[in-house]
N, CA, C and O atoms as a GROMACS GRO file, in nm:
protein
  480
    1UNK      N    1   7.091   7.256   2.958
    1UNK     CA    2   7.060   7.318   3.087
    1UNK      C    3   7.000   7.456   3.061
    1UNK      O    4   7.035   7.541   2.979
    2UNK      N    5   6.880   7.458   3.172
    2UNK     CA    6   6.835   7.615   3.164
    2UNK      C    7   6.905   7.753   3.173
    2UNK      O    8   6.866   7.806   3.277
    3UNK      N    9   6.980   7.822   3.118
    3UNK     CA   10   7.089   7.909   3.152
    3UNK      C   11   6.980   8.029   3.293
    3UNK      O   12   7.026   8.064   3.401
    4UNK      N   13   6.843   8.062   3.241
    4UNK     CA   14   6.758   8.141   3.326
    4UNK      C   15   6.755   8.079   3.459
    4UNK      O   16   6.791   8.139   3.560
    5UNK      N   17   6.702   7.934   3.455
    5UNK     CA   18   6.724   7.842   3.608
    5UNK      C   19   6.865   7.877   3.689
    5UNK      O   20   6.883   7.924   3.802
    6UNK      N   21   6.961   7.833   3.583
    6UNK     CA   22   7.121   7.870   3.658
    6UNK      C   23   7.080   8.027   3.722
    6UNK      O   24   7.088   8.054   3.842
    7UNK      N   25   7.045   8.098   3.643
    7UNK     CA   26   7.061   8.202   3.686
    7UNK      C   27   6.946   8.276   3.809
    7UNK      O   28   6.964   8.388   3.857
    8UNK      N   29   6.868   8.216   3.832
    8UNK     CA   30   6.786   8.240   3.922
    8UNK      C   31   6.874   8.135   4.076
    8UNK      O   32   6.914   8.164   4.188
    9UNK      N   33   6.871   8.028   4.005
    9UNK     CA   34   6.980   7.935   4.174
    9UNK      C   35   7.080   8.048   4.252
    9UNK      O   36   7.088   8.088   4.368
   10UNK      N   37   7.140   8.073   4.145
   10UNK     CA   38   7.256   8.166   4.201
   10UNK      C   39   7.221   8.266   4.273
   10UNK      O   40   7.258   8.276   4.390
   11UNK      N   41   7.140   8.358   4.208
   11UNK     CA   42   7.051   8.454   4.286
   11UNK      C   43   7.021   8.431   4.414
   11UNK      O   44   7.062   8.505   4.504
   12UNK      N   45   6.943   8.320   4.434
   12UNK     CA   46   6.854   8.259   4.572
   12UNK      C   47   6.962   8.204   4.646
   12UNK      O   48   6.966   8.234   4.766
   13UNK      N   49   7.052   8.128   4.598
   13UNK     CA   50   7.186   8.102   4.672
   13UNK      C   51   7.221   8.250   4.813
   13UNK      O   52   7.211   8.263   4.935
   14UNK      N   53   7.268   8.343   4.680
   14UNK     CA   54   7.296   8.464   4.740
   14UNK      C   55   7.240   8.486   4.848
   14UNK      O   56   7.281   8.476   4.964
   15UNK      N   57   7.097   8.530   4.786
   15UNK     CA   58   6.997   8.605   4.880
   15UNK      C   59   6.983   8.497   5.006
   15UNK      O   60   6.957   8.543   5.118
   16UNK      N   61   6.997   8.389   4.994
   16UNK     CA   62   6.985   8.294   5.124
   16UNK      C   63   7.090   8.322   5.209
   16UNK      O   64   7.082   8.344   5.330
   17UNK      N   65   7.238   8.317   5.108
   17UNK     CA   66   7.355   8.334   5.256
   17UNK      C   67   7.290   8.453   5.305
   17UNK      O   68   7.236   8.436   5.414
   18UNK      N   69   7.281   8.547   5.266
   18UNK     CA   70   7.254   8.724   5.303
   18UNK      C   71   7.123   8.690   5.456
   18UNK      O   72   7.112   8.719   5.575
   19UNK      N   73   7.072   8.638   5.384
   19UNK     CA   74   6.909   8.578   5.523
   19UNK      C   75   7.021   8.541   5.604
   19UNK      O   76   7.058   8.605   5.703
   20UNK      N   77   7.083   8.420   5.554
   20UNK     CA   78   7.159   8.371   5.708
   20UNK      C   79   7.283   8.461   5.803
   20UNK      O   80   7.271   8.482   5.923
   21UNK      N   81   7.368   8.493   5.743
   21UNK     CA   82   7.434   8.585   5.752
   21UNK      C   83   7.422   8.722   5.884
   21UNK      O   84   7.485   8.754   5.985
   22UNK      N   85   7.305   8.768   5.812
   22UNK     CA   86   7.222   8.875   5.876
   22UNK      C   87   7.122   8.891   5.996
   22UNK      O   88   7.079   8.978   6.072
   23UNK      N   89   7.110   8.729   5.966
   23UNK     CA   90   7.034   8.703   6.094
   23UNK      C   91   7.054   8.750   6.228
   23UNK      O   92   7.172   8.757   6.264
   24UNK      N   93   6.934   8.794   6.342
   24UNK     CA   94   7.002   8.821   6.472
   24UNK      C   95   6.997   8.942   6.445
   24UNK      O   96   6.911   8.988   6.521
   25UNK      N   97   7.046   9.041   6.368
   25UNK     CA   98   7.084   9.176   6.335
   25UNK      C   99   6.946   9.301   6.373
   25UNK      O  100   6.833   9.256   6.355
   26UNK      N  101   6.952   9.407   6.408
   26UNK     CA  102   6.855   9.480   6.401
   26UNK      C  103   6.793   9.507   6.270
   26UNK      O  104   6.849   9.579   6.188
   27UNK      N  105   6.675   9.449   6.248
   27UNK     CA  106   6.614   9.478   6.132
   27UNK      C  107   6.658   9.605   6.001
   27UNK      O  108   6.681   9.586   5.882
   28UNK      N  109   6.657   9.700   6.061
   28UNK     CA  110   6.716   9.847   5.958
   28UNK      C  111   6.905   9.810   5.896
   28UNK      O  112   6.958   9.864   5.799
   29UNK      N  113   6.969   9.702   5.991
   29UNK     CA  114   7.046   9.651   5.910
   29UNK      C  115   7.017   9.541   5.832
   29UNK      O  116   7.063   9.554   5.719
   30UNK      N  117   6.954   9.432   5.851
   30UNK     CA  118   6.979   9.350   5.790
   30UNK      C  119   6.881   9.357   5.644
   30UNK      O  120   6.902   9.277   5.553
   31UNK      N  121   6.768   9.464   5.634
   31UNK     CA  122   6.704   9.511   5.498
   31UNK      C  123   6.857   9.611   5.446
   31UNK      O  124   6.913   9.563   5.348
   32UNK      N  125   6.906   9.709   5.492
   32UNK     CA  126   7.003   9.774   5.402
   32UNK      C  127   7.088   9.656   5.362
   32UNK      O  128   7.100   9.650   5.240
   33UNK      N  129   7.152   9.558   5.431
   33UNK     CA  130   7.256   9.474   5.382
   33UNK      C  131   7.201   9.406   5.258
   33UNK      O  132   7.281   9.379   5.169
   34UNK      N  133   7.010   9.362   5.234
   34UNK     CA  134   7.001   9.283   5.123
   34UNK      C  135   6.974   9.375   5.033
   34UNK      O  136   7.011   9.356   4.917
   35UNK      N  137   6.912   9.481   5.065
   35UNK     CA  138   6.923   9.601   4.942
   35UNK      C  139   7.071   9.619   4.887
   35UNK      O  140   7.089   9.600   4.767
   36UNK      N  141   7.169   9.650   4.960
   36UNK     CA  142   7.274   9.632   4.893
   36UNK      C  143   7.318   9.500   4.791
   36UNK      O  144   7.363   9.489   4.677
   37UNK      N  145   7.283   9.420   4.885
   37UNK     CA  146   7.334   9.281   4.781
   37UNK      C  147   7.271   9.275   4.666
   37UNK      O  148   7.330   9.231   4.567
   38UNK      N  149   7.153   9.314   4.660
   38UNK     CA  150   7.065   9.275   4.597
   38UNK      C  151   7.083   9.380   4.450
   38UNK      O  152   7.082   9.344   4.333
   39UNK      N  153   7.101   9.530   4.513
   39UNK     CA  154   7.131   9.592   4.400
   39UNK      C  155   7.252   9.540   4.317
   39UNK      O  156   7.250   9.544   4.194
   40UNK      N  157   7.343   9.497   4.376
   40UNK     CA  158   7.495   9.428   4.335
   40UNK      C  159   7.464   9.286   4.235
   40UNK      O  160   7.538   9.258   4.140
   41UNK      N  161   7.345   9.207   4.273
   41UNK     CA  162   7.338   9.148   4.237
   41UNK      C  163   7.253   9.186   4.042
   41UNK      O  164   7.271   9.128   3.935
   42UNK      N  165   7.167   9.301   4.080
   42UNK     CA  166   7.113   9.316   3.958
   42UNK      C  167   7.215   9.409   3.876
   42UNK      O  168   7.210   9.378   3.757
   43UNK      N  169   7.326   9.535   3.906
   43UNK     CA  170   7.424   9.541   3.839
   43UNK      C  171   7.486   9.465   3.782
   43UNK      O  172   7.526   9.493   3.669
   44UNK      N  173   7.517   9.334   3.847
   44UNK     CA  174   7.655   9.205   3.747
   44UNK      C  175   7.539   9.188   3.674
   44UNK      O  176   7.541   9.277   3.589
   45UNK      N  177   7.394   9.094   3.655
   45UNK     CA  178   7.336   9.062   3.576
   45UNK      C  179   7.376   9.164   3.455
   45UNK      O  180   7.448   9.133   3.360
   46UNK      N  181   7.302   9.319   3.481
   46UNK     CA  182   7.309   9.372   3.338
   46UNK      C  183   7.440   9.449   3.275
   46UNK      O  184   7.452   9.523   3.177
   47UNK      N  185   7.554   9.389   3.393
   47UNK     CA  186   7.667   9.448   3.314
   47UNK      C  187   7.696   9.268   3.222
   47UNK      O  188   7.774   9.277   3.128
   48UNK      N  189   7.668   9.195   3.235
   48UNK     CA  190   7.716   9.038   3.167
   48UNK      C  191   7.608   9.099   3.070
   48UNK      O  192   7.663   9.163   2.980
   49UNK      N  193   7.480   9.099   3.061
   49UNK     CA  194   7.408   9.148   2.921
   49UNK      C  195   7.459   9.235   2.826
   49UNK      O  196   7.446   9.226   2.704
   50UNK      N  197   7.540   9.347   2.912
   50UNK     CA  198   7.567   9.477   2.810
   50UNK      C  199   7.695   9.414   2.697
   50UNK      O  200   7.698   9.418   2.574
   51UNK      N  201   7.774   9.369   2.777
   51UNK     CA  202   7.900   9.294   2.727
   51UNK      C  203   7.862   9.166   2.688
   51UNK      O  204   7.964   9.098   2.673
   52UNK      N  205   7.761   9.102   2.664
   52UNK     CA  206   7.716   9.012   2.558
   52UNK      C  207   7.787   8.864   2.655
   52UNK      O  208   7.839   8.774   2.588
   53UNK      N  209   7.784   8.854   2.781
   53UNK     CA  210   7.799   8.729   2.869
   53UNK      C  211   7.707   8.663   2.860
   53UNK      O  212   7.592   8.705   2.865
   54UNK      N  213   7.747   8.523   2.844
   54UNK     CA  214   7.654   8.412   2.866
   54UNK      C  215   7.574   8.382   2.956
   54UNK      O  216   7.618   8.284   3.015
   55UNK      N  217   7.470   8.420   3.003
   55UNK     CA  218   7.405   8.401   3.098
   55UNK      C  219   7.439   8.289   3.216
   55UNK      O  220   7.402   8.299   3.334
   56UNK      N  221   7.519   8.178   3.157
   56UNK     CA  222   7.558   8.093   3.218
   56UNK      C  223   7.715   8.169   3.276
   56UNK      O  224   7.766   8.170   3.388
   57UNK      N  225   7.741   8.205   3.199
   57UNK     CA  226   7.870   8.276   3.263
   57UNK      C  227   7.837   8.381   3.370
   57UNK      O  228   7.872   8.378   3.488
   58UNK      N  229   7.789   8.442   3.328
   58UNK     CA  230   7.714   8.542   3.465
   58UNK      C  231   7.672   8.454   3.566
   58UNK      O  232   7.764   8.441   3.647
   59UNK      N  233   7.553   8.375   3.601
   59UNK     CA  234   7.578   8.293   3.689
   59UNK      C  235   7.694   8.189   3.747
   59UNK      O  236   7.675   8.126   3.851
   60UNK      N  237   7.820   8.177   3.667
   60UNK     CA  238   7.889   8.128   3.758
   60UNK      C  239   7.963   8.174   3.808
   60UNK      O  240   8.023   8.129   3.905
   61UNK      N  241   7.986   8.332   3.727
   61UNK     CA  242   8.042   8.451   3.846
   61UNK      C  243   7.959   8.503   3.963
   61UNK      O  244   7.999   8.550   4.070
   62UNK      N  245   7.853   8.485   3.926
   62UNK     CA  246   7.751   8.520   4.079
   62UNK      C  247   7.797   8.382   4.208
   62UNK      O  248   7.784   8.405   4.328
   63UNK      N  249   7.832   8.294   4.174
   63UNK     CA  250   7.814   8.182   4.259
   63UNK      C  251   7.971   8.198   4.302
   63UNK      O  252   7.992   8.191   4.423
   64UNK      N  253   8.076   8.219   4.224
   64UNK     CA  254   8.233   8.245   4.263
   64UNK      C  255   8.250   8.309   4.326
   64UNK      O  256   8.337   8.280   4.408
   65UNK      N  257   8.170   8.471   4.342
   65UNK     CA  258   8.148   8.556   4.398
   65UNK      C  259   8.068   8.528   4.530
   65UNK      O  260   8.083   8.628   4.601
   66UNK      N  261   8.015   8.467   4.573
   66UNK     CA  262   7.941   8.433   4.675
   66UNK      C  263   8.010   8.361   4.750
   66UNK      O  264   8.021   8.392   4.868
   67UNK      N  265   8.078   8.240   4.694
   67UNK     CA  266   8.212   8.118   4.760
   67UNK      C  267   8.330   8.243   4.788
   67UNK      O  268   8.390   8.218   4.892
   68UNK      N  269   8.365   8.335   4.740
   68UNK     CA  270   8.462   8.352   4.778
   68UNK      C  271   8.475   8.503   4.882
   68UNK      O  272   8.570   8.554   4.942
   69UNK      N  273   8.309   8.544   4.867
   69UNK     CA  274   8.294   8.656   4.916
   69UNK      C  275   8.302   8.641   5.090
   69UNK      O  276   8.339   8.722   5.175
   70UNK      N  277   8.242   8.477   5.104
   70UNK     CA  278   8.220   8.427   5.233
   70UNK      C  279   8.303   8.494   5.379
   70UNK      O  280   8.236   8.560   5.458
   71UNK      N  281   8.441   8.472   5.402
   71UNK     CA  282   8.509   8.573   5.455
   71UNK      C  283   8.502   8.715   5.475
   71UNK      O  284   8.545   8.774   5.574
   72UNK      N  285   8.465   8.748   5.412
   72UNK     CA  286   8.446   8.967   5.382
   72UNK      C  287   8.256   8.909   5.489
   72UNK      O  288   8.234   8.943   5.606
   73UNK      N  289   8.179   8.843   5.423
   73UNK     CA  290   8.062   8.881   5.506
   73UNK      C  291   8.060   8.832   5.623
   73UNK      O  292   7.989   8.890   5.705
   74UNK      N  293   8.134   8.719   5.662
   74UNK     CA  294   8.138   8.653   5.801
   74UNK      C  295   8.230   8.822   5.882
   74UNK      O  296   8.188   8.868   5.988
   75UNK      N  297   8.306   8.862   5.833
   75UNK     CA  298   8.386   8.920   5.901
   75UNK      C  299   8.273   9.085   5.923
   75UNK      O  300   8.246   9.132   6.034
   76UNK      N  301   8.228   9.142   5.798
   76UNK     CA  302   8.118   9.204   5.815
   76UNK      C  303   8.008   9.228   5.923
   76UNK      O  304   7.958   9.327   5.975
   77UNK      N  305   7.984   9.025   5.941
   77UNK     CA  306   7.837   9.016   6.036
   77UNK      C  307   7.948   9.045   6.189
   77UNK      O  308   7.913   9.104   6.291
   78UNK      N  309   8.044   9.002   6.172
   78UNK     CA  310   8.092   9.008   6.300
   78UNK      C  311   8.102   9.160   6.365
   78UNK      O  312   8.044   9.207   6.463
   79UNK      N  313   8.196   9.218   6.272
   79UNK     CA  314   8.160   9.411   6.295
   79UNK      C  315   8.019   9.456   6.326
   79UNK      O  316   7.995   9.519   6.428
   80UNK      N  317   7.914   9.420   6.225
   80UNK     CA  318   7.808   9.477   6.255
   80UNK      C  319   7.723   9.401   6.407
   80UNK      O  320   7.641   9.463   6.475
   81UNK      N  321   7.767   9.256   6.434
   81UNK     CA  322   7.744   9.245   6.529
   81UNK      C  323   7.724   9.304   6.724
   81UNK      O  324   7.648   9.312   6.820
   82UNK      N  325   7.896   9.335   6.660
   82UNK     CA  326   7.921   9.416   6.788
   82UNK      C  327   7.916   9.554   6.753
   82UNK      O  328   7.941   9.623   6.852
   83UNK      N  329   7.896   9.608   6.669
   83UNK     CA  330   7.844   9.776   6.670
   83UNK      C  331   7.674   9.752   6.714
   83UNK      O  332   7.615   9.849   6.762
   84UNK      N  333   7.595   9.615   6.698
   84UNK     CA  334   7.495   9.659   6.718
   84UNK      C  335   7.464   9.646   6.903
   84UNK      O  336   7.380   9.711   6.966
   85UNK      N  337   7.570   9.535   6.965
   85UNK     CA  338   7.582   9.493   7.067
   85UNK      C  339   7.630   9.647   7.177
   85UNK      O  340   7.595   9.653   7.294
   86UNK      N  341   7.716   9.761   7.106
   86UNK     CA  342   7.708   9.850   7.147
   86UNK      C  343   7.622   9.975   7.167
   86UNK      O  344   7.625  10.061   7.256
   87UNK      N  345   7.538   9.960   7.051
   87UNK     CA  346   7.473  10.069   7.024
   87UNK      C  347   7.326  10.005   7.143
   87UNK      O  348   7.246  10.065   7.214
   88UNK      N  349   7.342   9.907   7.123
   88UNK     CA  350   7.203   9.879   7.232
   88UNK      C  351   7.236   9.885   7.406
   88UNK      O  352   7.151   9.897   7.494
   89UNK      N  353   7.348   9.876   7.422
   89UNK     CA  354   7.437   9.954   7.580
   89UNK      C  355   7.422  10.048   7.538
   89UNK      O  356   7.301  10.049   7.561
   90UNK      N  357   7.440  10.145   7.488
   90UNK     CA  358   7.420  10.305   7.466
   90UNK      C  359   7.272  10.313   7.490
   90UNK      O  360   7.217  10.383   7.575
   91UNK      N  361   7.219  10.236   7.411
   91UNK     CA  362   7.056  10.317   7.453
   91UNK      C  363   7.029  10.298   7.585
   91UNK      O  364   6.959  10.377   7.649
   92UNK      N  365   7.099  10.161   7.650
   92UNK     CA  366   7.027  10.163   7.800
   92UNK      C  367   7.075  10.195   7.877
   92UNK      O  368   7.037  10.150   7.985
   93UNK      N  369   7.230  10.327   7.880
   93UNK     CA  370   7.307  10.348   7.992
   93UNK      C  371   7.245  10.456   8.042
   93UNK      O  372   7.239  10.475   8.163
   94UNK      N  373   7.191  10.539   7.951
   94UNK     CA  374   7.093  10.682   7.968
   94UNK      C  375   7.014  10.654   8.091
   94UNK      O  376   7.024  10.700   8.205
   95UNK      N  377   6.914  10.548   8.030
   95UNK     CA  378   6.839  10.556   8.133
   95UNK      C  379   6.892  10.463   8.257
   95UNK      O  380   6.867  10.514   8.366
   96UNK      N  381   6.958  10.342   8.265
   96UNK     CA  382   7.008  10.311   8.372
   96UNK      C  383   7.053  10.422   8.435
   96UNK      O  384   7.003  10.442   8.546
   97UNK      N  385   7.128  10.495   8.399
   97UNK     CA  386   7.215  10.663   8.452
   97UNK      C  387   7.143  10.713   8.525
   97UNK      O  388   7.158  10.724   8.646
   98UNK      N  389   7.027  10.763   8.436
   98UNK     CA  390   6.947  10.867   8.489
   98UNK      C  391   6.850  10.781   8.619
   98UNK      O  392   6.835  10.800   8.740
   99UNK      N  393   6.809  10.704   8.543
   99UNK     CA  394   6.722  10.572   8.754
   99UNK      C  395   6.825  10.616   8.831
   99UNK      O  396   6.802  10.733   8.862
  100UNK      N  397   6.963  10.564   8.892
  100UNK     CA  398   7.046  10.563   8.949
  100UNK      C  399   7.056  10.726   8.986
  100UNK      O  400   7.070  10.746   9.106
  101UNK      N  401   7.052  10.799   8.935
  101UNK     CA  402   7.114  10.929   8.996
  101UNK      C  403   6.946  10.981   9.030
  101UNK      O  404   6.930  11.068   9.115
  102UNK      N  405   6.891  10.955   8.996
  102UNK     CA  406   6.702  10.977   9.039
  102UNK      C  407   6.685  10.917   9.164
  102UNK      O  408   6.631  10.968   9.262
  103UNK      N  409   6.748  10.772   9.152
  103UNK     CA  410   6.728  10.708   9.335
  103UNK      C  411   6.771  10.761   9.429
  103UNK      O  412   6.713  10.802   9.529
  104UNK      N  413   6.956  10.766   9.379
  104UNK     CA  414   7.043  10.849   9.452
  104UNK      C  415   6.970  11.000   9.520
  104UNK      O  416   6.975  11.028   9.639
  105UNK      N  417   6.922  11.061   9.443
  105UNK     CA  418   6.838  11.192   9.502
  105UNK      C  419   6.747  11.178   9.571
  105UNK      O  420   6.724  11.273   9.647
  106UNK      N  421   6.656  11.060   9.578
  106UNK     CA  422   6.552  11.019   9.663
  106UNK      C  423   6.621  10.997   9.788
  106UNK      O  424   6.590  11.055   9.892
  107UNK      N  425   6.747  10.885   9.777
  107UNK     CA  426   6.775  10.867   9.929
  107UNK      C  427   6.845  10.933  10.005
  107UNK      O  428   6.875  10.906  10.122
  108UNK      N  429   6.883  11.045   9.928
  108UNK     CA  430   7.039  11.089  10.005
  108UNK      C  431   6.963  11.185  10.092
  108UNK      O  432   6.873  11.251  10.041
  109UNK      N  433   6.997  11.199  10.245
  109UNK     CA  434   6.918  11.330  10.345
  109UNK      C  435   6.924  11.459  10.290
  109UNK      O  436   7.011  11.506  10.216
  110UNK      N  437   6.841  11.502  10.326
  110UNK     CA  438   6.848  11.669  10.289
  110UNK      C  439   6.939  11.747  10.250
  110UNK      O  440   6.959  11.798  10.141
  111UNK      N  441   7.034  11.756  10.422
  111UNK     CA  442   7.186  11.817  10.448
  111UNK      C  443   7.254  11.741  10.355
  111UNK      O  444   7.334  11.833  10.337
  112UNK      N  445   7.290  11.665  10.288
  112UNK     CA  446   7.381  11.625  10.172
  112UNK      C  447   7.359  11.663  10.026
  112UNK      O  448   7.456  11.658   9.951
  113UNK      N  449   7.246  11.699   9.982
  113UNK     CA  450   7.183  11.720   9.890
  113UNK      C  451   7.199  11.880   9.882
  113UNK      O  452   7.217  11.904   9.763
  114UNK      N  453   7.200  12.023   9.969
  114UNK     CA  454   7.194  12.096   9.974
  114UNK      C  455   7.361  12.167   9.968
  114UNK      O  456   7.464  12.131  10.025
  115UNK      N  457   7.333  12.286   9.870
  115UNK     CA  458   7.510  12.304   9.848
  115UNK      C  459   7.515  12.380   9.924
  115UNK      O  460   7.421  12.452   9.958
  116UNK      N  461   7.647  12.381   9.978
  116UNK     CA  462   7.663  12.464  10.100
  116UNK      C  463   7.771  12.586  10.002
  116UNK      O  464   7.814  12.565   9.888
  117UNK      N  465   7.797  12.723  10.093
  117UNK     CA  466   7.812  12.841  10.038
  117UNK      C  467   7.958  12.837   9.981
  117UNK      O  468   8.019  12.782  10.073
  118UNK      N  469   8.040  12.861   9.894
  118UNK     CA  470   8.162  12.839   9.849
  118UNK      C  471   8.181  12.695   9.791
  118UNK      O  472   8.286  12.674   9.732
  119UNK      N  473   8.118  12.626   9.799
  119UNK     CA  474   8.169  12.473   9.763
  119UNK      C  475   8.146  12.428   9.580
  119UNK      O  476   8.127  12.320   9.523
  120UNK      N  477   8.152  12.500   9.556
  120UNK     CA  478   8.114  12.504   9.437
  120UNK      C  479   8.276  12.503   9.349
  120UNK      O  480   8.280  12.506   9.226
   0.00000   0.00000   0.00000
């Protein structure tokens, strides 16, 4: 067996859950999440080189690592899900806010709109 093939599957394995995973996500996350993986992924490669690992062994820690990482990233996409589900209500309460209190000033009569002396 090709030990380089093994070791490229595993790779693409990865990088595929990470595509799926990430999916849905606002773009600026889901490039940092594969930059991360991705750097992670080229650290194990050249720490198994430095320490004289079998290339085949390195890939089947990349793939153990992926089966067992499954949990930590499902639970991950879920956090980043709803931080992103919030952060996009944040951007639109501003301006919902601000329409609403802009209408509000359009309709309200004059005499309501005008502060009267002490009321402050």
């Amino acid at each position: 067996m090709n030990t380089g093939w093994l070791s490229q599957v595993a790779v693409h394995l990865v990088q595929g859950w990470v595509s799926c995973y990430t999916r849905g996500l606002p773009a600026a996350v889901c490039e940092a999440r594969r930059q991360e993986i991705d750097s992670d992924l080229w650290e194990h490669q050249r720490h198994g080189a430095v320490y004289d690992r079998a290339p085949t062994e390195t890939a089947m820690e990349v793939l153990a690592r992926l089966l067992m990482g499954i949990p930590a990233d499902l639970i991950w996409r879920w956090e980043m899900g709803r931080w992103a589900q919030q952060a996009q209500r944040v951007e639109e309460t501003p301006a919902a806010a601000g329409e609403s209190r802009e209408k509000k000033w359009r309709t309200q009569p004059a005499n309501k709109l005008a502060l009267r002396s002490g009321s402050w």
